[in-house]
C-alpha positions as CSV (number, residue, x, y, z in Angstrom):
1,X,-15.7,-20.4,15.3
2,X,-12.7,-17.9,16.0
3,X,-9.7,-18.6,14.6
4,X,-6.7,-17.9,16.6
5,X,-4.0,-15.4,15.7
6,X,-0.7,-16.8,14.1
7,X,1.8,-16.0,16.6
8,X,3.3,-12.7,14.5
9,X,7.1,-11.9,13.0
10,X,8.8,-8.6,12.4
11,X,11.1,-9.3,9.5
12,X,13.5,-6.7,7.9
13,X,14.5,-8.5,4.3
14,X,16.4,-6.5,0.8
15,X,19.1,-7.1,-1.3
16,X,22.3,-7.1,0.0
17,X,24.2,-3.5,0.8
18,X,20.3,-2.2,0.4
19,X,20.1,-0.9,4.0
20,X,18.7,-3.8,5.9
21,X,21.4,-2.9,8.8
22,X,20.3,0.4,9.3
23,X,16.7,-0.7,9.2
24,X,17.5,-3.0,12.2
25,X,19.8,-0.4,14.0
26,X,16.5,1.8,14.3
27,X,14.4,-0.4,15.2
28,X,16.2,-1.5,18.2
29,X,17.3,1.9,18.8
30,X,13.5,2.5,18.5
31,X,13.1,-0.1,21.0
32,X,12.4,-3.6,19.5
33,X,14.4,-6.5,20.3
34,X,16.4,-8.1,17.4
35,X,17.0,-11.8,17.4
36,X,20.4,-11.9,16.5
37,X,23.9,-13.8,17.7
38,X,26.5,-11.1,17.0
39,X,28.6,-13.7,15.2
40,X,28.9,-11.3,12.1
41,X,31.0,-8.3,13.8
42,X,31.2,-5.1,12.5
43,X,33.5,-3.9,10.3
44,X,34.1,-1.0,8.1
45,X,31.3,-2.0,5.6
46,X,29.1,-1.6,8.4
47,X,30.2,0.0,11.3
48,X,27.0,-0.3,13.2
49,X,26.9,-4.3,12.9
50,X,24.9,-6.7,10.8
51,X,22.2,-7.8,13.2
52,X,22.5,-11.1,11.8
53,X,21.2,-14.8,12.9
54,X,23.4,-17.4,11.6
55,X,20.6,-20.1,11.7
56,X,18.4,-17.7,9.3
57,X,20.8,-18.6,6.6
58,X,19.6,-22.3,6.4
59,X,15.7,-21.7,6.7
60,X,14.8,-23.2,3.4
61,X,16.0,-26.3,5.5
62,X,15.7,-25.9,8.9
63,X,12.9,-23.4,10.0
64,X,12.7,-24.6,13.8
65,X,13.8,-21.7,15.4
66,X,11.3,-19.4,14.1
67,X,9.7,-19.8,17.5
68,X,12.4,-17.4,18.7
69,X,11.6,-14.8,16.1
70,X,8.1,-14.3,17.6
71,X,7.6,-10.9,18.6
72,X,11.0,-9.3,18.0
73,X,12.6,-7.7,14.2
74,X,14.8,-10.6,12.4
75,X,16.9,-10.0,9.2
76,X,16.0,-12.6,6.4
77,X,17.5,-12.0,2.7
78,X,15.2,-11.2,0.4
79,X,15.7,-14.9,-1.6
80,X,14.6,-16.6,1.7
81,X,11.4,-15.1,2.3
82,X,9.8,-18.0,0.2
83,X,10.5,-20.9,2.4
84,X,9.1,-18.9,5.5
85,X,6.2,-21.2,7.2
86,X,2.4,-20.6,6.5
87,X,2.2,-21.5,10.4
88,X,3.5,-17.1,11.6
89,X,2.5,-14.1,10.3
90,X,5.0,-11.6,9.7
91,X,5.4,-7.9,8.9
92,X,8.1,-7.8,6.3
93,X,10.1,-4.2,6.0
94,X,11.4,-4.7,2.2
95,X,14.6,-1.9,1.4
96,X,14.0,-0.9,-1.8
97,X,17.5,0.7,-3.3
98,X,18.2,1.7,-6.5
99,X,20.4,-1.5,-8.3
100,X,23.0,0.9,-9.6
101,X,23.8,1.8,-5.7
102,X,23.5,-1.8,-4.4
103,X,26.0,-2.4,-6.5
104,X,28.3,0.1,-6.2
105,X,28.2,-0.9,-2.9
106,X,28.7,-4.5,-3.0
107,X,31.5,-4.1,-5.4
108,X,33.2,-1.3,-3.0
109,X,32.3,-4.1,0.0
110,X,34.4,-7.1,-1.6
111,X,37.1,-5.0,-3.2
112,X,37.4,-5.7,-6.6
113,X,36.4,-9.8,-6.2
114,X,33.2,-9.5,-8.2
115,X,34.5,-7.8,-11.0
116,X,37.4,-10.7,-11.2
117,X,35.0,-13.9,-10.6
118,X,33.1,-14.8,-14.1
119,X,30.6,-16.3,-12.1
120,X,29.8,-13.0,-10.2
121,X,29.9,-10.6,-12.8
122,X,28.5,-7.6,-12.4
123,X,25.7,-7.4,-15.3
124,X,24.6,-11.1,-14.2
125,X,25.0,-10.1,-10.1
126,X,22.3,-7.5,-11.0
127,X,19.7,-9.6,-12.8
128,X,19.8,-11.7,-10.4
129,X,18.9,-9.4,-7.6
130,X,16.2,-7.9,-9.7
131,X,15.0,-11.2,-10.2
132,X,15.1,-12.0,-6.0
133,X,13.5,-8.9,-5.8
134,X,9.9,-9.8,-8.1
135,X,10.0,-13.1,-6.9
136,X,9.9,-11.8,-3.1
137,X,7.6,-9.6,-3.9
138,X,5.1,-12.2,-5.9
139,X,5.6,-14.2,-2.8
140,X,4.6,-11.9,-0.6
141,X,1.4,-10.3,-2.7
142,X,0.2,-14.2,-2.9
143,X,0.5,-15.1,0.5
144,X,-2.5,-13.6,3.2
145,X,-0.1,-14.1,6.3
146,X,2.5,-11.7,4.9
147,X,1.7,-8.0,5.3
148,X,4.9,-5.5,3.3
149,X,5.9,-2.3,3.9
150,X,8.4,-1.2,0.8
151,X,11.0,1.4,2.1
152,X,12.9,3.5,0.1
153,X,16.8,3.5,1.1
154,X,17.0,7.4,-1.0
155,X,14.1,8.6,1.2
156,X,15.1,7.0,4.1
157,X,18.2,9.1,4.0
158,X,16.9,12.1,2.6
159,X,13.4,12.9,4.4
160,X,13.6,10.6,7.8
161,X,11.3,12.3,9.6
162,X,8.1,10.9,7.4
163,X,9.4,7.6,6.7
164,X,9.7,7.0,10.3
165,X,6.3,7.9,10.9
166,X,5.3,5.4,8.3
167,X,7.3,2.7,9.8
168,X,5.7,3.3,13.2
169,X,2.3,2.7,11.8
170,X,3.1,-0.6,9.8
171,X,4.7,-1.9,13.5
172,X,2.0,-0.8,15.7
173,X,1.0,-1.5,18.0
174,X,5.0,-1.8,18.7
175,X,5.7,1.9,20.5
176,X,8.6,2.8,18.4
177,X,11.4,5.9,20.2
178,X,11.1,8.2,16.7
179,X,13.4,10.3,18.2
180,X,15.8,7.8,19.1
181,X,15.6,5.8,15.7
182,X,16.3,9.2,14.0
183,X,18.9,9.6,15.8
184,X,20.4,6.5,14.6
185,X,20.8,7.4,11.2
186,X,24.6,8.3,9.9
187,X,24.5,9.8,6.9
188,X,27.4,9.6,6.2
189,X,27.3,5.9,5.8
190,X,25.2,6.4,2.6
191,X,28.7,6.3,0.0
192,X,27.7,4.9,-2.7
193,X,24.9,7.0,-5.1
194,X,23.3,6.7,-8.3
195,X,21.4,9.0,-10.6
196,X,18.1,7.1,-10.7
């Protein structure tokens, strides 16, 4: 007996400030369609937009409108990725940036808040996205229905060219615009940089 196919999701998930955004900016400039409500507007932080879906947020409680998801590139935080249902299968882009940048950049994106909340401070904020991080990954490694395809933020940046022509393979048989997701790219978005 053939089983059939789980109908299949494109999901872009990372830590925050780890270049999810710019993920989903080239893939729809690529040509995919991103299920997203524009709620979240852009601002200075990211001047391209978030590609956010509000609804995404409450997943680990509400997962009915997956259904919308099927086919097109959503952005789900990397802490979510557990309560996805074993009833789609998904190809999950995971931004890998170095911890030193992500924060840098979060700090820079809230302006001093983190560093003056003792609940957010910065040494705890960053063991706490490491541990997101190796629990996503667990997740995903245990799970058949989730295939992963790490990207490096640095390399993304710095060598485009082959990293897009990774991407395309993992999305196939999605015909992605290479050109036109290279093009997409502002380097000059990439402010905050670490040694490592």
């Amino acid at each position: 007996m053939t089983m059939e196919p789980l109908p299949l999701v494109h999901v872009v998930s990372g830590l925050p400030r780890s270049g999810t955004s710019l993920m989903m900016q080239m893939l729809v400039a690529g040509g995919m369609i991103a299920l997203t409500d524009e709620r979240r507007t852009a601002d200075v932080s990211n001047p391209w937009g978030y590609f956010e879906y509000e609804p995404v947020k409450s997943l680990a409680k509400d997962n009915s409108w997956l259904p919308l998801a099927e086919g097109k590139v959503v952005k789900i935080i990397l802490q979510l990725l557990p309560f996805l249902p074993a009833k789609f299968s998904y190809k999950i882009i995971l931004m890998d940036r170095s911890l030193d940048e992500v924060m840098q950049s979060q700090s820079k994106m809230l302006a001093g808040k983190m560093a003056a909340s003792p609940l957010v401070r910065p040494e705890i904020l960053k063991q706490t996205f490491a541990n997101h991080w190796d629990q996503a990954r667990e997740r995903i490694s245990n799970c058949t229905n989730f295939s992963s395809l790490v990207v490096s933020h640095r390399q993304l940046l710095n060598q485009p060219e082959s990293v897009l022509s990774i991407i395309a393979d993992f999305i196939s048989p999605h015909k992605l615009n290479l050109a036109a997701m290279l093009g997409s790219i502002d380097k000059s978005l990439y402010r905050s940089h670490s040694e490592q």
